[in-house]
N, C-alpha and C positions, 0 to 999 in steps of 0.2 A: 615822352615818358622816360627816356634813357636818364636823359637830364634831371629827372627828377628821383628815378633811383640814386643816383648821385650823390644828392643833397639829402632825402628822406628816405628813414627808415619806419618800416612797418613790424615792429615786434608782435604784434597779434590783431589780426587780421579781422574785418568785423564786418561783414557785408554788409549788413544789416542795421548797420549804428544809423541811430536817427541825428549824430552832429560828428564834429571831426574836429581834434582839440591840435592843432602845432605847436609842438614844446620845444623852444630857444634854449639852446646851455648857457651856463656862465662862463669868464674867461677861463680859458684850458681847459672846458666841460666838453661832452660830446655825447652822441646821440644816445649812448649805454645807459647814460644818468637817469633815463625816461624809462627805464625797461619795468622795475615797480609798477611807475604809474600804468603803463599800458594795459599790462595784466589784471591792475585793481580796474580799472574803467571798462576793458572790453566785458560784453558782446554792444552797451547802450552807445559809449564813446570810442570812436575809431580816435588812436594818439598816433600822428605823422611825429617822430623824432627827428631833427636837425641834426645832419651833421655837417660844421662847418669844415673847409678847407685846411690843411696841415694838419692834419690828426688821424690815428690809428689807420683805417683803411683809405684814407688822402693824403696822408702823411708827405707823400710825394709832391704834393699840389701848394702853391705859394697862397699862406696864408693870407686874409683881407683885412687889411689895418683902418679901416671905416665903417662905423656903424650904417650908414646911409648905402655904403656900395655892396654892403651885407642887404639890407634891406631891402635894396634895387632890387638883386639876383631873384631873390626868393618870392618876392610876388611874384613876378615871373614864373618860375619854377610850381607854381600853388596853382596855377589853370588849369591843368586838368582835374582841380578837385572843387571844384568851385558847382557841384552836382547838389550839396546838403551841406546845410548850417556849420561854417568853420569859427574856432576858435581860437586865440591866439592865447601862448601860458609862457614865458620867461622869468631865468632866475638871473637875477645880479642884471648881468648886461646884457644877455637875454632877452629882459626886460623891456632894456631902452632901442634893443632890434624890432621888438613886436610890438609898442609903440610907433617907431616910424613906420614899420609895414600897416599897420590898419590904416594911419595917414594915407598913405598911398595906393590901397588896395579900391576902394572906389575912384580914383583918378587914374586907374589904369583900366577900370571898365570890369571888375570884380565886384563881387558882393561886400561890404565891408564887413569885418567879424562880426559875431553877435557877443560876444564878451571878450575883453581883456583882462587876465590874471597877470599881475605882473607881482611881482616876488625879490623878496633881497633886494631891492635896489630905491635910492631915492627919485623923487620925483624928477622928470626929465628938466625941469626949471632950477635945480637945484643942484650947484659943485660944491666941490670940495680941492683944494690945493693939491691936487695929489701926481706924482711923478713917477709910481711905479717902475712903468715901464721901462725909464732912462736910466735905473739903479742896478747895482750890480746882480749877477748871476746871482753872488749871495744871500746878500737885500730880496733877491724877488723871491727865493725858495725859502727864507724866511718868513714873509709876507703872506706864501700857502700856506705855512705850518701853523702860520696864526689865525689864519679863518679857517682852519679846517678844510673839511672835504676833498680830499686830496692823500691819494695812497701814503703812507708812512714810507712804507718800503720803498715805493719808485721814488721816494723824493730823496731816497737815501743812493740810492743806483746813478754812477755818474754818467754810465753807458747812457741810462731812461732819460737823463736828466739831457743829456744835450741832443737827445732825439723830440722833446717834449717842447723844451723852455723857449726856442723861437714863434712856435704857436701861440705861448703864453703870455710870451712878449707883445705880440703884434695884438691880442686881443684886449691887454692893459691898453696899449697907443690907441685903439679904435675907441675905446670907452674913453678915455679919459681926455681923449682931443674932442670928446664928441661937446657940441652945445646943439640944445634946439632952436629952432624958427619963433619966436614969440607971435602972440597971435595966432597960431595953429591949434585945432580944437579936434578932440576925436568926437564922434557923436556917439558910442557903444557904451556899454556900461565896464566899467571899471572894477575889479574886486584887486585887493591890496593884501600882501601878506607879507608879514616884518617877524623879525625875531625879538624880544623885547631887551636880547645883550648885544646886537648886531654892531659891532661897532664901527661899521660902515655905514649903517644907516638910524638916524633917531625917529621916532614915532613921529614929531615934527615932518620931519623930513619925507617919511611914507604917507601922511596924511595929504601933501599939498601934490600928492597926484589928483586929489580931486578939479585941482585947477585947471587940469586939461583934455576935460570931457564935460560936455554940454549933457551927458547922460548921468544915470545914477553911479552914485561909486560907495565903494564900502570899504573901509579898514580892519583885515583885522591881525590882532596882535596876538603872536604865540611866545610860548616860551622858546628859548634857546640864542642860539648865535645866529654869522653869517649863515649858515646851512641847518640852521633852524628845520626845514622842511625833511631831514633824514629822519626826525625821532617825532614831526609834527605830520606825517604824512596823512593819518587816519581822518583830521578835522581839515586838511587841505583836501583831499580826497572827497567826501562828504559837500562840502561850499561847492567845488567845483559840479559835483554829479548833479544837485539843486539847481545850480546855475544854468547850466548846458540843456537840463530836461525843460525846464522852463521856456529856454530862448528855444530849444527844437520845436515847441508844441507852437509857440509865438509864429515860428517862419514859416510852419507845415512839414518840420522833418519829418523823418520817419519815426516811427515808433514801434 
C-alpha cells in the first residue's frame, strides 16, 4: 500500500462507492487535474488520481519515457483495489496509458475494467508525424500555450520552467514513440470524448477507437479544444456517472 500512496492519490474518500474510476493525466498533468472530478463523483465514485513520476511531490524521481513501463507499474500498483468494480478515465496520453493498462490487467490476474473513458486523444492505431519532444525549450512552451491547459504564469516563470519542462519532455518522448501491438483487442466498453476544435485530434480520428474493443463503444463530441473537458465537465461528468452506475449494478458493486 506504501507503493501505492506513491502513485495514487485519494482527494475524497468514499468507502462506500459502489465502483472506483483511475484518472490518467495528460503530458505534464498530474494527479491535481482530477480534484474537480473527485469531488463531483464522490460518495457513488471513489476517483484514484495518478501521479506520475517527476512532478510536484515526485519531482525528485526520474521521470518514465514509456507508455507501456507506465502502464507495467501501475497494474501493479492497482491490487489492492481490485475489491469493487474499477475504471479506467485518461486525457490526451493518459488515454493511451489506460488503454494499455486494461490490456494488461486481466493478463496479470486482475479483473479487467468495466469501462474505458478515454479523452483528447486519438485512437491508439492512429499517428501523427509529431517531434515534440526533440524541439527546443522554446517550441515545447509554445506547444503548451497552444493547447491550453497549462498555467499562464508558470509558463512565464523560468525558475517553474526548468523545474517542470524535463517531465514534460520525457512524457511528449513516451507518447509519441509509443505504437500499439496490432491485433490486440480490449473487451470493455469504450466511451470517447473529443473536443470538436482539438487540433490534435479529428473526430475521424477519435471515432476509430472503436476499432479496438470487441465491446460497445460511443463517441461523443463537445465543444472546445485540447482541454475541451475544463468548460465541458458537467456532460463528462453525467456520461461517466450513467456509465460506472450501470457496469456497478452489472458486476454486483455496491450501491
Amino acid at each position: 500500500m506504501a507503493d501505492a500512496e506513491k502513485w495514487l492519490r485519494r482527494f475524497e474518500r468514499a468507502p462506500d462507492a459502489r465502483a472506483r474510476l483511475v484518472c490518467l493525466p495528460h503530458a505534464g498533468g498530474s494527479a491535481s487535474f482530477f480534484f474537480p472530478l473527485a469531488k463531483a463523483l464522490a460518495p457513488a465514485v471513489e476517483v484514484l488520481a495518478v501521479q506520475y513520476p517527476g512532478r510536484q511531490d515526485r519531482r525528485h524521481e526520474p521521470p518514465v519515457d514509456s507508455i507501456r513501463g507506465l502502464a507495467n507499474r501501475l497494474v501493479e500498483v492497482l491490487r489492492p483495489f481490485d475489491d469493487r468494480p474499477l475504471a479506467l478515465f485518461g486525457h490526451s496520453m493518459g488515454a493511451i496509458i489506460g488503454y494499455e493498462m486494461a490490456l494488461r490487467m486481466p493478463e496479470a490476474g486482475l479483473p479487467a475494467p468495466v469501462h474505458l473513458f478515454a479523452s483528447g486523444r486519438r485512437a491508439p492505431s492512429r499517428y501523427r508525424d509529431d517531434d515534440v519532444h526533440g524541439v527546443s525549450d522554446e517550441r515545447l512552451v509554445s506547444e503548451l500555450r497552444k493547447l491550453g491547459g497549462s498555467d499562464a504564469a508558470m509558463l512565464a516563470d523560468p525558475e517553474l520552467l526548468a523545474m517542470i519542462l524535463p517531465a514534460i519532455r520525457s512524457d511528449y518522448r513516451a507518447v509519441e514513440t509509443y505504437r500499439h501491438e496490432p491485433g490486440r483487442q480490449l473487451d470493455c466498453p469504450v466511451t470517447v470524448f473529443t473536443g470538436d476544435r482539438d487540433p490534435r485530434v479529428s473526430v475521424e480520428e477519435a471515432r476509430a477507437w472503436a476499432e479496438h474493443t470487441t465491446g460497445p463503444s460511443d463517441l461523443r463530441v463537445l465543444p472546445g479544444g485540447h482541454f475541451f473537458l475544463a468548460e465541458q465537465a458537467a456532460p463528462m461528468i453525467a456520461a461517466m456517472t450513467e456509465k460506472l452506475a450501470g457496469a456497478a449494478l452489472a458486476t454486483g458493486g455496491n450501491s
